[in-house]
C-alpha positions as CSV (number, residue, x, y, z in Angstrom):
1,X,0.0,0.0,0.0
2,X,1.0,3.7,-0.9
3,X,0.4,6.7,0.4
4,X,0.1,9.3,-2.5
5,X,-0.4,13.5,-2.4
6,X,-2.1,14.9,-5.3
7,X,-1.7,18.3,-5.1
8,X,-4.9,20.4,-6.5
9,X,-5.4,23.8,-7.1
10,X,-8.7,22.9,-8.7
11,X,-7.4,23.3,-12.2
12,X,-8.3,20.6,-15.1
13,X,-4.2,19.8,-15.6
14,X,-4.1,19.0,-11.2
15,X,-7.3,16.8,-11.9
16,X,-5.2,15.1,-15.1
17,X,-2.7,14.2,-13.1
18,X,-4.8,12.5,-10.4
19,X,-6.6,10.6,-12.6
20,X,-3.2,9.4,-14.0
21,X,-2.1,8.5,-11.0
22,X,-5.0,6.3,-9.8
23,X,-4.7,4.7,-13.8
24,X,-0.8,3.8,-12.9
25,X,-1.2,2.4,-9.7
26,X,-4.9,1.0,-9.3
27,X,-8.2,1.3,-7.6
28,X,-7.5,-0.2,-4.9
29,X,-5.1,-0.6,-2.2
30,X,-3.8,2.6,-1.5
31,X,-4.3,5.8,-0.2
32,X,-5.2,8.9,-2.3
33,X,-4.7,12.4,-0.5
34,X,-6.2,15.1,-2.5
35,X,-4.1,18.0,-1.0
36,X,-5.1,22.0,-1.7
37,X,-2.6,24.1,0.4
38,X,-3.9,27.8,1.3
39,X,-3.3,30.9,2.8
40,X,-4.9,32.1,6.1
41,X,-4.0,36.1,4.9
42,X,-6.8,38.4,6.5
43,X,-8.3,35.4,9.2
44,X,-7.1,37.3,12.0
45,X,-7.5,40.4,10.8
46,X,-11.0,41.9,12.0
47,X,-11.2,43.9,8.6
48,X,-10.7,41.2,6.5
49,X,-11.6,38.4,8.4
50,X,-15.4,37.5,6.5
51,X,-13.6,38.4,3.5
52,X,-11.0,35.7,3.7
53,X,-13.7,33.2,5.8
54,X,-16.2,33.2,2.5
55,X,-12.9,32.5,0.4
56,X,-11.9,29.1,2.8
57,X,-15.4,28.1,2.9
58,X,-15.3,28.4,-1.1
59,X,-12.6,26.6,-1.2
60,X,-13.1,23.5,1.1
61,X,-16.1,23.2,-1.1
62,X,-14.5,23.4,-4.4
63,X,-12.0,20.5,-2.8
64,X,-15.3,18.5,-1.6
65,X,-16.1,18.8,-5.9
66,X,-12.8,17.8,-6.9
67,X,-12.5,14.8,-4.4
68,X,-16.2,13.9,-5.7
69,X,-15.0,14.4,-9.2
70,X,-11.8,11.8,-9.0
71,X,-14.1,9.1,-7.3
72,X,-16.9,9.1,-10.2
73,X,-14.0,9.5,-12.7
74,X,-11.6,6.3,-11.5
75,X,-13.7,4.5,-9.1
76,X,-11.1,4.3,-6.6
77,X,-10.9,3.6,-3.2
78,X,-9.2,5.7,-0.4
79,X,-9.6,9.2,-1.8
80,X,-9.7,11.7,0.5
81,X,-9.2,15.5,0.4
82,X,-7.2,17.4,2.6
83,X,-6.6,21.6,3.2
84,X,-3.3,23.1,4.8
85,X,-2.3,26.3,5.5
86,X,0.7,27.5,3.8
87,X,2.6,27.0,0.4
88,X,2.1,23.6,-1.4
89,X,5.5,22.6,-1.4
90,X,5.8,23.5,2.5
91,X,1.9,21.5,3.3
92,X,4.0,18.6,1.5
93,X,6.9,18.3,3.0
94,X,5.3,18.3,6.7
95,X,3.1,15.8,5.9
96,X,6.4,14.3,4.4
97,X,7.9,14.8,7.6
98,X,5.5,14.4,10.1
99,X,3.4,11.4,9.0
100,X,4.5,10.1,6.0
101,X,3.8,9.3,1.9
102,X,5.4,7.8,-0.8
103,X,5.4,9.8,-3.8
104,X,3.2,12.8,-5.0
105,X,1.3,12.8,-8.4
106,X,1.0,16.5,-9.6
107,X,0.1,18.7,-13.3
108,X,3.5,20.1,-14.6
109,X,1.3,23.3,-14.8
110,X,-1.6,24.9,-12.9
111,X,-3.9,27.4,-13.3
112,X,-1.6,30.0,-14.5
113,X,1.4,28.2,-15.7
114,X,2.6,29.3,-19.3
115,X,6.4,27.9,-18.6
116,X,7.1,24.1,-19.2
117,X,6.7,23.6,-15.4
118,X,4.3,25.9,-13.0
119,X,5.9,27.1,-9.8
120,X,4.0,25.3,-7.4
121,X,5.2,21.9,-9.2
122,X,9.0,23.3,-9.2
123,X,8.9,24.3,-5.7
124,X,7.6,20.9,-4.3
125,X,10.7,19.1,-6.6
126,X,13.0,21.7,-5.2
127,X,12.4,21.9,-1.6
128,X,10.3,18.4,-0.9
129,X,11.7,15.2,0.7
130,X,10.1,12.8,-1.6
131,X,9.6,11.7,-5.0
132,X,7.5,14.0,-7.3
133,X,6.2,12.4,-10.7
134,X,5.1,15.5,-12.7
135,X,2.6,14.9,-15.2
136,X,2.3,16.9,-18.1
137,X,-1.5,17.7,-20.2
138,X,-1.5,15.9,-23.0
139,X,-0.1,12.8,-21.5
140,X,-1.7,9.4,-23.6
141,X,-2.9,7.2,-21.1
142,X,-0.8,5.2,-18.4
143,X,0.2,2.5,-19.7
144,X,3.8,2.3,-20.0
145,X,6.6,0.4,-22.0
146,X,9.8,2.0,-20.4
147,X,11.3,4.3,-18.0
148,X,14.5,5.8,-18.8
149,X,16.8,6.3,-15.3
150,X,19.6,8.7,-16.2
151,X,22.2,7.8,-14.2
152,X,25.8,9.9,-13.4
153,X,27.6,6.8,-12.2
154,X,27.5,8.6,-8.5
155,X,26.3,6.7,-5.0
156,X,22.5,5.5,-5.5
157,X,20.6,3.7,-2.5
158,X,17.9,1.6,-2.8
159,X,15.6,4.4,-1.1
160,X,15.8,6.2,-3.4
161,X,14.8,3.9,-6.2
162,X,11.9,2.5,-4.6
163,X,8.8,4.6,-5.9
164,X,10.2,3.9,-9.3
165,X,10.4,0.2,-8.3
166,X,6.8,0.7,-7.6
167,X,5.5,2.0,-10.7
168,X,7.4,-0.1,-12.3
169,X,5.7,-3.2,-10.6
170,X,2.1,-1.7,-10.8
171,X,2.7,-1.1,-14.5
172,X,5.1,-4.2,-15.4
173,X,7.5,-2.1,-17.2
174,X,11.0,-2.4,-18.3
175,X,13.6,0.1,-17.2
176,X,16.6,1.6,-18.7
177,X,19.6,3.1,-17.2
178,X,21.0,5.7,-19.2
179,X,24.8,7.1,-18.0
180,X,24.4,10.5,-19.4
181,X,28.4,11.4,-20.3
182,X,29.8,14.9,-22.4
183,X,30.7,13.8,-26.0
184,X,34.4,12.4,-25.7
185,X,34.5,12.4,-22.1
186,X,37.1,9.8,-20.7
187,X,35.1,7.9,-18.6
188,X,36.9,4.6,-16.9
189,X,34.3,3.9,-13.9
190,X,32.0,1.1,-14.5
191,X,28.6,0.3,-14.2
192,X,27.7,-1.1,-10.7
193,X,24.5,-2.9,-11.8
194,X,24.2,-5.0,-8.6
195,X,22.9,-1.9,-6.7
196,X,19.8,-1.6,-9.7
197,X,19.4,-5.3,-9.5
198,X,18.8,-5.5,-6.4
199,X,16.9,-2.3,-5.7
200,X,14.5,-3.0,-8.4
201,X,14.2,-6.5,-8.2
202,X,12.0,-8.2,-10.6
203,X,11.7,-5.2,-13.3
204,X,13.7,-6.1,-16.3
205,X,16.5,-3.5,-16.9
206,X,18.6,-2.7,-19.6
207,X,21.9,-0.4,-19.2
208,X,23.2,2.3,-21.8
209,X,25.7,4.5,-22.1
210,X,24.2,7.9,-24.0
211,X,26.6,11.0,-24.7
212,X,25.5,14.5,-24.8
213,X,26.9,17.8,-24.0
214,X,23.8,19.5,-22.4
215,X,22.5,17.0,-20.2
216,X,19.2,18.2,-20.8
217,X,19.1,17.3,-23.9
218,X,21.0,14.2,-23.9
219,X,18.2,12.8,-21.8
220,X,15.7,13.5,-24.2
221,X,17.1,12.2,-27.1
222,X,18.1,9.3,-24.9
223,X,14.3,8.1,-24.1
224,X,13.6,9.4,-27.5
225,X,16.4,6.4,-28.6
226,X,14.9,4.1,-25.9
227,X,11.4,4.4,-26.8
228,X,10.5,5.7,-22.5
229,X,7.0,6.2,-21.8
230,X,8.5,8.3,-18.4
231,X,12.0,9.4,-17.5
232,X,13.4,9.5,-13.9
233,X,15.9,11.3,-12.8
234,X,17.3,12.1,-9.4
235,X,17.2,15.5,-7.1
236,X,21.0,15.8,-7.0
237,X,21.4,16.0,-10.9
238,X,20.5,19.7,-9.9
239,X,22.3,21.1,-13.2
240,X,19.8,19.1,-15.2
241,X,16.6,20.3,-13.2
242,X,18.2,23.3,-13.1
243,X,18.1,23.9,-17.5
244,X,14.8,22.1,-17.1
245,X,13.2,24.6,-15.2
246,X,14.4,27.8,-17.3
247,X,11.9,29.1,-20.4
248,X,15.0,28.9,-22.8
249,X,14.9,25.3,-23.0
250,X,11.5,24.2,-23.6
251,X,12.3,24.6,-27.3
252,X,15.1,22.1,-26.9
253,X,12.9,19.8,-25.1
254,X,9.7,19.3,-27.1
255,X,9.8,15.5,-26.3
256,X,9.1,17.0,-22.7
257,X,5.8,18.0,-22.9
258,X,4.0,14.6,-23.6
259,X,6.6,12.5,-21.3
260,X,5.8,12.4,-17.3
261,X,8.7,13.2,-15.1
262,X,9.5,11.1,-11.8
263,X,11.7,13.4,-9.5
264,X,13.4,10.6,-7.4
265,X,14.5,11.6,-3.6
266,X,18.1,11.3,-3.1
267,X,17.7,8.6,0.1
């Protein structure tokens, strides 16, 4: 069983990406947080206090319609819907902290996001504790071939690959492991496979080497080159999340915006 945030700020792409990911893991079996984070501005203040009150009713409501929503639209089990007080990425990681989850589900882009990734989804990949698979619009279904892991040849624990251990499981998908390596790069370290064997036992994985000078890019065209349905990569390859994240390279990236993108914890 899984404990999984869906982050909502009532917008069509949030719903999206809930839906996805009750279609990747299942109806049943796990638990389905529908979180909306907000802010308490004006509460205590006397002139603004009905003001802000209507607004929280409204919006408790609005998260009553969207829990409502996901159940008639998946028929899943264990949905509930949650409010906290604060930024989304900061109502994650205390729940993170505090009582647990596994991985959250959210839209690359909300209500208001024109860039390839909205800042509420870049914040909760930036400052969270856990695993964030962003989930673009136009995604095509959930059923899934491959997953491309880009890999740097530094430490990896086990941890850390488990919620892509689990997707892989719930969807009986292959894996690739991609080192990611500049074009000419001298490069005499090995592949230590036993740790991916063992940490994601029972998914069939193949192992490439793929060069590239922006890494970016080089991990597009690799899952472009391996066929991925969904590339992971992990929190510490900050350079790469880092290009991700900028406007200039959503050009470079077209294969981006149809392809989901699991955010893996460093454990």
């Amino acid at each position: 069983m899984a404990r999984i945030l869906l982050p909502t700020d009532f917008s069509e792409n949030a719903h999206a990406a809930a839906e996805y990911a009750i279609g990747l893991f299942g109806r049943t079996g796990h638990d389905y947080v529908v979180l909306h984070a907000y802010s308490d501005l004006g509460l205590n203040n006397p002139m603004l206090h009905s003001m802000a009150s209507e607004v929280l009713a409204t919006a408790r409501e609005q998260l009553e319609q969207a829990v409502a929503r996901l159940r008639e639209a998946t028929g899943a089990e264990g949905i509930v819907g949650r409010m906290e007080n604060g930024p989304i990425s900061m109502a994650v990681r205390t729940i993170v902290r505090n009582e647990g989850a596994d991985l959250v589900v959210m839209g690359r882009r909300g209500l208001a996001g024109a860039a390839l990734f909205g800042s509420n989804t870049t914040d909760t990949i930036r400052n969270g504790d856990i695993a964030v698979l962003a989930v673009p619009e136009k995604v095509e279904g959930t059923v899934l071939g491959r997953v491309l892991l880009a890999n740097d040849h530094a430490e990896i624990t086990a941890a850390s690959l488990a919620p892509l251990r689990a997707i892989a499981q719930a969807t009986r998908c292959a894996v690739t492991v991609a080192h990611i390596s500049k074009e000419g790069a001298a490069d005499d370290r090995h592949w230590d496979q036993g740790i991916y064997e063992t940490a994601l036992v029972g998914v069939p994985l193949r192992f490439v080497d793929h060069p590239g000078d922006d890494v970016a890019a080089a991990i597009a065209d690799a899952a472009d080159a391996q066929n991925a349905d969904m590339i992971a990569v992990l929190h510490r390859q900050r350079g790469f999340l880092d290009r991700l994240f900028s406007p200039s390279v959503a050009r470079k990236l077209a294969l981006e915006s149809h392809l989901p993108l699991l955010v893996l914890a460093q454990g």
